[in-house]
TORTIBA-222470 format. One record per residue (C-alpha): x, y, z; residue in one letter. Coordinates in Angstrom, 2 decimals. Layout:
N
[[X Y Z] "A"]
...
//
This chain:
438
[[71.09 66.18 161.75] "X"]
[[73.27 64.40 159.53] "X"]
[[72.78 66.75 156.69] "X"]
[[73.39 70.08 159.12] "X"]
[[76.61 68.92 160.39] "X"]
[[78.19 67.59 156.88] "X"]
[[77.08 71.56 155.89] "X"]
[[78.57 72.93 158.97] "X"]
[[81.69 71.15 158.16] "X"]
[[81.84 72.23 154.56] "X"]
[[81.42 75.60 156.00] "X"]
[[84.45 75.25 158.30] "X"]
[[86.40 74.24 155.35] "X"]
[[86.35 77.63 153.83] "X"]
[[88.53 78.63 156.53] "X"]
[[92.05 77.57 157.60] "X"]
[[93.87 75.37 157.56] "X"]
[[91.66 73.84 154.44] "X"]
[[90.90 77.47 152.85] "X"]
[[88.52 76.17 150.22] "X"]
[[86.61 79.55 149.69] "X"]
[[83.68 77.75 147.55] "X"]
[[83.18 75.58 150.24] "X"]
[[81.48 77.86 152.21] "X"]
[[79.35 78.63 149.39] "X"]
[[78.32 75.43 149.32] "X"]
[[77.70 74.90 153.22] "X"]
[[75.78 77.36 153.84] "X"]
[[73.41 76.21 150.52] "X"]
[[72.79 72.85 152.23] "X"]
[[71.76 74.70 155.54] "X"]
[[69.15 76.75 154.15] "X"]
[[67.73 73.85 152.32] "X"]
[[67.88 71.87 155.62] "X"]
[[66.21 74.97 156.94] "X"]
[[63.05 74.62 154.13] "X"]
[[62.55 71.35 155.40] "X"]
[[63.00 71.09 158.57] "X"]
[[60.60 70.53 161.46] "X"]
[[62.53 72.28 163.89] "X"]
[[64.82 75.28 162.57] "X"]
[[65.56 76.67 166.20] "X"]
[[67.65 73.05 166.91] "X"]
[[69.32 72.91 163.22] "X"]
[[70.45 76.69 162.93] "X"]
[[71.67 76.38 166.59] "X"]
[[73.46 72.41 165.58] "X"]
[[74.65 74.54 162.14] "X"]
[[76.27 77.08 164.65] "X"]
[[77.88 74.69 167.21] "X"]
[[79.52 72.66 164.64] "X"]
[[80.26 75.42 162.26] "X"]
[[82.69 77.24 165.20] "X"]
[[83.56 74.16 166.92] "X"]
[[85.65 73.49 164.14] "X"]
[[87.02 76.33 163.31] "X"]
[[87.94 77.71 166.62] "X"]
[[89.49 74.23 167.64] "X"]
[[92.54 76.02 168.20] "X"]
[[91.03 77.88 171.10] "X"]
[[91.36 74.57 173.55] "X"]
[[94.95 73.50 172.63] "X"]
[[96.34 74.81 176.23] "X"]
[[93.55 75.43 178.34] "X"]
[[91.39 72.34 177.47] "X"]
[[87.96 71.12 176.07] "X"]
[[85.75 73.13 178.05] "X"]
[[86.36 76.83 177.50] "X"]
[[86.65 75.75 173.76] "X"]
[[83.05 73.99 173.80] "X"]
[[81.75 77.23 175.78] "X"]
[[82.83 79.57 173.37] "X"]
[[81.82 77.59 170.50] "X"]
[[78.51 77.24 172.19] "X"]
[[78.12 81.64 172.49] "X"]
[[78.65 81.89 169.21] "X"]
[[76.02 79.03 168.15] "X"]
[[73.61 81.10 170.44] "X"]
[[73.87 83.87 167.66] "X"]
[[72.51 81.37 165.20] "X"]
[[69.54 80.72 166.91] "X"]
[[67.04 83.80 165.41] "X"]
[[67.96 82.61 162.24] "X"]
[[66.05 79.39 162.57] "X"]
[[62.96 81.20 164.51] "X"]
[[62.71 84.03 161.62] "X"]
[[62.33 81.19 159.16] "X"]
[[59.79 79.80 161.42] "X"]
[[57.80 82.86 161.80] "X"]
[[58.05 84.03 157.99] "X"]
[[58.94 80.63 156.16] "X"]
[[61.68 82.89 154.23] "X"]
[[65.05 81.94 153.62] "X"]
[[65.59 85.69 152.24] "X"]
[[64.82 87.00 155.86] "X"]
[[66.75 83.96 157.59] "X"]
[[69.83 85.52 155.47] "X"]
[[68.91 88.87 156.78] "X"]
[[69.28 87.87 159.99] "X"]
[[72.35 86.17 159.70] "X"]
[[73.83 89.34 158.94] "X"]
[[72.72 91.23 161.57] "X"]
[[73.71 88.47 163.63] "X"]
[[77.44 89.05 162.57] "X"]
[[77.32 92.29 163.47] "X"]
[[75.97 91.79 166.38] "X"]
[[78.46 89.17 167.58] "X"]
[[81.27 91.30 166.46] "X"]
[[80.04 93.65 169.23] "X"]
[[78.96 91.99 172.12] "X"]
[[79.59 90.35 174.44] "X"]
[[82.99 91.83 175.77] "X"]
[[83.37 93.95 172.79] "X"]
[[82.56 91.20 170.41] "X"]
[[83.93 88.66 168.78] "X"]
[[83.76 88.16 165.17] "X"]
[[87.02 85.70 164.44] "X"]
[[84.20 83.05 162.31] "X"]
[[82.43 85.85 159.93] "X"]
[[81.54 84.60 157.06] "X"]
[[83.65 87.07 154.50] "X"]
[[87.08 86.10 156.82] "X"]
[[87.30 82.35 154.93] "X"]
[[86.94 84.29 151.99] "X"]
[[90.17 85.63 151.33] "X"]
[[90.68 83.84 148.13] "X"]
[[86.95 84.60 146.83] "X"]
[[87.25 86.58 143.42] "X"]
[[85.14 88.41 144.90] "X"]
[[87.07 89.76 147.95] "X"]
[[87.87 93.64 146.35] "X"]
[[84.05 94.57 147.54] "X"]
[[85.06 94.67 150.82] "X"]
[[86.66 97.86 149.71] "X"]
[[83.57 99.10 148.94] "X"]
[[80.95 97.55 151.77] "X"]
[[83.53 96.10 154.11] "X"]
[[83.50 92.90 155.34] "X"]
[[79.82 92.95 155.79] "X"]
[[79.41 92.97 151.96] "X"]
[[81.69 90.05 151.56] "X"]
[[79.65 88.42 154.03] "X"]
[[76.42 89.15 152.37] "X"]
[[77.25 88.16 148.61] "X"]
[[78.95 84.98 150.36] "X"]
[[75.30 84.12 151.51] "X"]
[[73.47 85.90 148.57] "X"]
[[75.32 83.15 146.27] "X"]
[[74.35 80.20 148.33] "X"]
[[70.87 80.91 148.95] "X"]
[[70.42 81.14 144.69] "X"]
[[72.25 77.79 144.62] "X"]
[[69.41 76.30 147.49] "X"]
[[67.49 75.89 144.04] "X"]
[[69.65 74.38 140.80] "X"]
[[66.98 76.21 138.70] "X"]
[[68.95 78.02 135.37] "X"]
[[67.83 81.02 135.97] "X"]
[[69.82 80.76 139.58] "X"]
[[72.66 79.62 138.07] "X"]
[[73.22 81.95 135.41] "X"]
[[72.55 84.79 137.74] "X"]
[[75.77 83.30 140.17] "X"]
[[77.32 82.75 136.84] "X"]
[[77.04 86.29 135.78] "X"]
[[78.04 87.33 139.66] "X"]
[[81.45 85.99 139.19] "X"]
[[81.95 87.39 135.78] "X"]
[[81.16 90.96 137.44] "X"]
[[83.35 90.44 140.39] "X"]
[[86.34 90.19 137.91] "X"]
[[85.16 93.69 137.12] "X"]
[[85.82 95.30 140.33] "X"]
[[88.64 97.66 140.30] "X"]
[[91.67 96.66 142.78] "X"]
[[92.96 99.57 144.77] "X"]
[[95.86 102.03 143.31] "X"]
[[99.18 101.06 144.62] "X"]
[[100.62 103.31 146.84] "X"]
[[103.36 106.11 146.21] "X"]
[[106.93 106.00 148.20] "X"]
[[107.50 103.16 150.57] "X"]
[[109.19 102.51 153.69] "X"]
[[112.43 99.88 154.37] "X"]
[[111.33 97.72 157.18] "X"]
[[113.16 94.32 159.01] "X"]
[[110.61 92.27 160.66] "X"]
[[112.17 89.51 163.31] "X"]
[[110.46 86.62 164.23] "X"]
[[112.73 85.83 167.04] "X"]
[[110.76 82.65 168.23] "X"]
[[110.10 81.50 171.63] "X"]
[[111.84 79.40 174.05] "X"]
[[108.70 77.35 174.46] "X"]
[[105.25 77.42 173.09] "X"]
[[101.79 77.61 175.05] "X"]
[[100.86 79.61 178.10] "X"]
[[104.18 79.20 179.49] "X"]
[[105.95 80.88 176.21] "X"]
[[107.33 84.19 178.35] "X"]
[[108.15 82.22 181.84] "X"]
[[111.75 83.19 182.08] "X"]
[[112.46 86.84 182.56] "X"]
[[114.20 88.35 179.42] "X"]
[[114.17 84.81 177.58] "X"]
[[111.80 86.30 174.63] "X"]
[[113.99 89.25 174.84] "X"]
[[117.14 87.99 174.39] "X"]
[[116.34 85.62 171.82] "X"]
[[114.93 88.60 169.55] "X"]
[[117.96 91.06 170.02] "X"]
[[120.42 88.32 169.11] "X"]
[[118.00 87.39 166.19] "X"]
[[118.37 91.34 164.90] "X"]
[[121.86 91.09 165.29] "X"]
[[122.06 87.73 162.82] "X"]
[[119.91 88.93 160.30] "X"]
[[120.62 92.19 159.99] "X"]
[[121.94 93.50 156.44] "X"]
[[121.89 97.00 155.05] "X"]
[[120.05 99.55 156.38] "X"]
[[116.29 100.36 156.99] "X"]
[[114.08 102.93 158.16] "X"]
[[113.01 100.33 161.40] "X"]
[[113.13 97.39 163.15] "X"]
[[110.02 95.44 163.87] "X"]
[[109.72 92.85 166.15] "X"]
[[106.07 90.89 167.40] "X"]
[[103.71 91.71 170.44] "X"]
[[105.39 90.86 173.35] "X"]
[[108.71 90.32 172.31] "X"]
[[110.46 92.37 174.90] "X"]
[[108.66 90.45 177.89] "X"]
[[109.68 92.68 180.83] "X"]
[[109.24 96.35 181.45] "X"]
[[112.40 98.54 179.69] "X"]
[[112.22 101.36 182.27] "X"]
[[112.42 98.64 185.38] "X"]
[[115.57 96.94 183.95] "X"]
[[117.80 99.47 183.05] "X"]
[[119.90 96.48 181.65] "X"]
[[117.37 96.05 179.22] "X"]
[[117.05 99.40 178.63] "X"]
[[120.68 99.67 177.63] "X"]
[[120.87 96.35 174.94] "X"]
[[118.18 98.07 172.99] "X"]
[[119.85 102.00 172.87] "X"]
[[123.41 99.23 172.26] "X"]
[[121.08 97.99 169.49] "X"]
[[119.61 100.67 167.62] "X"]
[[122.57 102.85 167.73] "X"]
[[124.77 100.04 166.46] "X"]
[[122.26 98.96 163.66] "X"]
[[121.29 102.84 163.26] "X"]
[[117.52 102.55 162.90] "X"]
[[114.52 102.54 164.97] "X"]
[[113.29 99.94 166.68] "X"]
[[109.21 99.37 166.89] "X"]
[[108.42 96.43 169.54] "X"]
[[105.91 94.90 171.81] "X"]
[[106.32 95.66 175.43] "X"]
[[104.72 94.56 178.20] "X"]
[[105.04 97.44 180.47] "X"]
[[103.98 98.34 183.83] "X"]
[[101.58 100.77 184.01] "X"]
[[100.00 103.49 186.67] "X"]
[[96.70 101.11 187.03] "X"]
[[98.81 97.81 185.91] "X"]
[[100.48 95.83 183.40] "X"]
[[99.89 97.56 179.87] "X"]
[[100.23 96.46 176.28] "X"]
[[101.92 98.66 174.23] "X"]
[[103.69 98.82 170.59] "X"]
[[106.32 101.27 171.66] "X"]
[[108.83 102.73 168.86] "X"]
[[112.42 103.53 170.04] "X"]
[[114.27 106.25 168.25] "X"]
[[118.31 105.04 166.62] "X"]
[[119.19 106.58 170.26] "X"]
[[116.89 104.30 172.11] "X"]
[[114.70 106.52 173.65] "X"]
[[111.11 106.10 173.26] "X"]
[[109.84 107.89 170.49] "X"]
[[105.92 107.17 170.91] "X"]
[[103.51 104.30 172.42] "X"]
[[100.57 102.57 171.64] "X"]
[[98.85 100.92 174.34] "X"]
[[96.32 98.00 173.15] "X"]
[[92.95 99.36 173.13] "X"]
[[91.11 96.02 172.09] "X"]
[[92.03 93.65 174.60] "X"]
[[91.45 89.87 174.60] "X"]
[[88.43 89.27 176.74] "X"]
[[89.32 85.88 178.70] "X"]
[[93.06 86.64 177.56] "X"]
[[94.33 89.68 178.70] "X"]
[[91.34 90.22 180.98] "X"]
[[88.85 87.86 183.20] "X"]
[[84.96 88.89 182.75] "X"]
[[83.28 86.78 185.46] "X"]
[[86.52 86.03 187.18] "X"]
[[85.21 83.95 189.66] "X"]
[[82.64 81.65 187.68] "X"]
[[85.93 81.47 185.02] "X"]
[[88.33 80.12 187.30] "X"]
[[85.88 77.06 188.34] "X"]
[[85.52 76.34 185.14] "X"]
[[89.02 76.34 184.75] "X"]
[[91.77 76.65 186.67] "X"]
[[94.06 78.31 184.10] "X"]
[[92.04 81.73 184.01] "X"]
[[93.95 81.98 187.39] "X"]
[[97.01 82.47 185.68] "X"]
[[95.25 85.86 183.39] "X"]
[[96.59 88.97 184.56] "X"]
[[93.86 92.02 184.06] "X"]
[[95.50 94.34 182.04] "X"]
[[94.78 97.97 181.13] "X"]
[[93.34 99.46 177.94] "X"]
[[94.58 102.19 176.36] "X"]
[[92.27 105.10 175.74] "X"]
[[93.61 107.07 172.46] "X"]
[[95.22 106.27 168.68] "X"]
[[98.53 106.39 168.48] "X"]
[[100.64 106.04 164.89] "X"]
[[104.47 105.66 164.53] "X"]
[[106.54 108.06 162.62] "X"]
[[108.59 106.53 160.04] "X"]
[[111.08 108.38 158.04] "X"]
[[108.72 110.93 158.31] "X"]
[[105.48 109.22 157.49] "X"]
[[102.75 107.83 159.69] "X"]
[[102.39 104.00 160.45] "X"]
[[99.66 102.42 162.02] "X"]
[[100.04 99.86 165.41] "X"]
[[97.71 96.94 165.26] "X"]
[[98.10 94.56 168.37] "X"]
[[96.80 90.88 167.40] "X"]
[[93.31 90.57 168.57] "X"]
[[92.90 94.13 167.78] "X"]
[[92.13 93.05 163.66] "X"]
[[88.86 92.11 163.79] "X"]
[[87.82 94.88 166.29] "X"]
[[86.35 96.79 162.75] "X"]
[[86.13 100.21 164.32] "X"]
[[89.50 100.20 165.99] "X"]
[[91.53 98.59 162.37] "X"]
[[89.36 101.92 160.75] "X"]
[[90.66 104.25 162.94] "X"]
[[94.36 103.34 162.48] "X"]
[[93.76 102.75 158.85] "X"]
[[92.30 106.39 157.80] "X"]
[[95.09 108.09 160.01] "X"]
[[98.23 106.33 158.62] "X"]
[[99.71 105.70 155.62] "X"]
[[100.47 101.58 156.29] "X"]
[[99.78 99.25 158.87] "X"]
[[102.19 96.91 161.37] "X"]
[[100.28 94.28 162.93] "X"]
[[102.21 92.75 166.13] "X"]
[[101.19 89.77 167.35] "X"]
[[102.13 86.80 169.75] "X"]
[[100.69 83.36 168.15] "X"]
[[103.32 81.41 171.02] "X"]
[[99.91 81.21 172.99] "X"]
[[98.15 78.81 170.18] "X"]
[[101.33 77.49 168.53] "X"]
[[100.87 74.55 166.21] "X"]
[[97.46 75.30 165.23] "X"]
[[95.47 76.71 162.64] "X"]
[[94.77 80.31 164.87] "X"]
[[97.64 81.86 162.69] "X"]
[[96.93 80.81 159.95] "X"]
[[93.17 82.16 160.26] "X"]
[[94.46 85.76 161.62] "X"]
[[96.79 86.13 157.82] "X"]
[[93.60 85.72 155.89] "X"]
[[92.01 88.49 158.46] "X"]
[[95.10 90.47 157.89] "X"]
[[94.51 90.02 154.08] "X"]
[[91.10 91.07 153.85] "X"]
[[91.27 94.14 155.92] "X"]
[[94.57 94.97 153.50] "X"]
[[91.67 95.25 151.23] "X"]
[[89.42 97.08 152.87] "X"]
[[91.58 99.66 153.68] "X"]
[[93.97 100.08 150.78] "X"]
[[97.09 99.93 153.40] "X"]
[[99.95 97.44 153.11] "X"]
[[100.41 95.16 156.06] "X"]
[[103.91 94.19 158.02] "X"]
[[102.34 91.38 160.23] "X"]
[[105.12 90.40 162.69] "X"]
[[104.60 87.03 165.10] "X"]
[[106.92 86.02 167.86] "X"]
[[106.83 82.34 166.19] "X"]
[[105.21 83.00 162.89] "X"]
[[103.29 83.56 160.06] "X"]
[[104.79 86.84 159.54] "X"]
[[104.26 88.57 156.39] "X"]
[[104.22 91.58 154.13] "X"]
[[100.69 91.74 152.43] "X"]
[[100.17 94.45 149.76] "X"]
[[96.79 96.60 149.78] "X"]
[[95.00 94.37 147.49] "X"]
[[95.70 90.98 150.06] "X"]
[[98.44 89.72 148.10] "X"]
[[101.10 88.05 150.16] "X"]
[[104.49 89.42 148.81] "X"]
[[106.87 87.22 151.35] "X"]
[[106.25 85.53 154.32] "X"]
[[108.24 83.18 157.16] "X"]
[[107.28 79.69 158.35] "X"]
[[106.01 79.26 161.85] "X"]
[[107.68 77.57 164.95] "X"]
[[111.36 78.96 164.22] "X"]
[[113.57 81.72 164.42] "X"]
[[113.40 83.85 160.68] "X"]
[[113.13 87.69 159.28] "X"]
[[111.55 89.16 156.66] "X"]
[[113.17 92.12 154.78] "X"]
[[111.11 94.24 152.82] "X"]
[[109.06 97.72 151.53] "X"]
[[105.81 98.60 152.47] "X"]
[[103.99 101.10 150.15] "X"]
[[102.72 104.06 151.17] "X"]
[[99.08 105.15 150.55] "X"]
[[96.43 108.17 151.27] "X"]
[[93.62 106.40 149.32] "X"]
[[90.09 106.16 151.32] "X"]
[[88.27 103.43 150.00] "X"]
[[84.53 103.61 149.59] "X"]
[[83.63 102.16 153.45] "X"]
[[86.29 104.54 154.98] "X"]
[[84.35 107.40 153.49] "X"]
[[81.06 106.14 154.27] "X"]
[[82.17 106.02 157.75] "X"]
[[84.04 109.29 158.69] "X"]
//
């Protein structure tokens, strides 16, 4: 067991906070030659799996304790498990790999819509060979990831040569054409009054603080505003005072204002990236259509609230049923809502039907851990995949502006009040998945 959980671990450290791409390389060599000898593959791919997400979704526990951590981490070790019985049926570490693949996709479809934060190709961001996601998508990171460590199970020359000559090709791959015209955009990180579950307890707090934050750092003009998921915290059309600071605010800044709202709607509370015209009047919504199972909704309310008494406190919310893009200056922009970026179908459907993406999201619920950190490098690779620059805005940080080949261009620290001023490009380009899948 030793050597399974010291290549779990190296594993983990491919992703943040460490973000040592190789290492995952590495890791996931020393499990499939734990897997050639081992006596009992079910057990080790299943330990491999456990440790492997334990770690890396650490972050998940912070506020609501050990236990839903350990259960989540323990689903997505379950996914592990036909990779050791393959190898015991067929002795092949080729077909073990094979199924560790279509375990990824699997997981980043069920249960609850998936969830697919620990693939393989998100810890590597910084991998020179991150542009074939343009090509294959994040499953051909993934597999080339795995491709690479299985060679290096045996230090033979021929192996290593052929890994060598991978990485020489992979500074071959063509980067995707930068984009023509561009859009001015201020992005606010107006910060919370407190951090946790508790981060939106006072009416208007998360509000207020993000209005006065526009106000400070506002300097020249732009074509809009941006400000994080959630950072007007009550519903606009119920508080008409509300309603009035922000047609006060984008008539006095004159530009349009894009924000997250939590809104009321006809079934119940809605999530919504709602753009406000330099009048104030809404211009067009988004409501979340990928919503955060155990989050924003309760499967198996009942057996979730005895195993903790905090899923007491989620409020069911409402999906929304259609795509909706902004209009910018006259061009399209795509609304991403947080947990919405590793939903792959739902980021592709934005992505071929706008010219750039804005990613809102509120990281006040994991504050002070690595979950932000993690969702960048997502943000980066699907930059990538997509050939669309990124604004990704965060009530308490990281916000960035990530260019369509993943390159960070600025971004803000986390856990205080800052702004980001910036372009992003504009671009029609379909890369090679987006064409594959029409």
């Amino acid at each position: 067991m030793v050597t399974v959980f010291i290549s779990a671990f190296l594993a983990s450290a491919a992703f943040e906070p460490i973000g040592i791409w190789y290492a995952a390389i590495v890791g996931f060599a020393l499990f499939f030659r734990k897997l050639r000898s081992s006596n009992n593959p079910l057990r080790h791919s299943l330990f491999f799996g456990f440790i492997l997400n334990a770690i890396v979704l650490h972050w998940s526990g912070k506020y609501v304790g050990a236990l839903p951590w350990l259960l989540l981490a323990s689903l997505q070790a379950v996914f592990y498990l036909p990779i050791g019985w393959i190898y015991l049926r067929t002795r092949s570490l080729w077909w073990s790999a094979l199924t560790l693949l279509l375990m990824e996709e699997l997981r980043s479809r069920v249960p609850f819509g998936g969830f697919g934060w620990t693939r393989v190709a998100f810890s590597q961001v910084d991998s020179p060979a991150l542009p074939i996601v343009s090509s294959g998508g994040v499953l051909a990171l993934t597999a080339l990831t795995i491709l690479i460590a299985i060679l290096l199970t045996k230090m033979q020359l021929r192996n290593l040569l052929t890994v060598a000559m991978i990485f020489l090709a992979a500074n071959f791959l063509p980067a995707n054409p930068e984009g023509s015209g561009s859009i001015r955009l201020l992005a606010v990180q107006g910060n919370t009054p407190e951090v946790g579950l508790n981060f939106n307890s006072r009416a208007k707090a998360v509000f207020n603080l993000h209005r006065d934050a526009t106000r400070e750092y506002s300097q020249g003009n732009y074509d809009a505003i941006v400000w994080p998921e959630n950072s007007i915290d009550i519903d606009p059309k119920l508080h008409p005072d509300v309603a009035a600071d922000i047609t006060t605010l984008t008539k006095e800044l004159g530009a349009p204002l894009i924000a997250g709202v939590v809104q009321k709607g006809v079934d119940g509370p809605e999530n919504a990236s709602i753009m406000y015209s330099e009048e104030g009047l809404l211009q067009s919504s988004y409501i979340k259509r990928g919503l955060t199972p155990f989050g924003e909704y309760m499967p198996f309310r009942k057996i979730a609230e005895f195993i903790s008494p905090q899923a007491e406190r989620v409020i069911d919310f409402i999906p929304g049923n259609k795509r909706v893009v902004h209009v910018i200056s006259g061009e399209k922009i795509g609304p991403i809502i947080c947990y919405e970026i590793i939903l792959d179908n739902l980021v592709r459907d934005i992505a071929k039907n706008s010219k750039a993406l804005i990613v809102q999201t509120n990281s006040a619920t994991f504050a002070n851990t690595p979950e932000s950190a993690q969702q960048l490098a997502i943000m980066r690779i699907r930059a990538v995949e997509h050939s669309r620059d990124i604004l990704a805005v965060s009530t308490v940080g990281i916000s960035a502006f990530i260019d369509n080949n993943g390159r960070i261009i600025s971004k803000t620290s986390e856990n205080k009040k800052s702004f980001l001023i910036g372009e992003l490009k504009l671009s029609t380009h379909k890369t090679l998945i987006n064409r594959i899948y029409r």
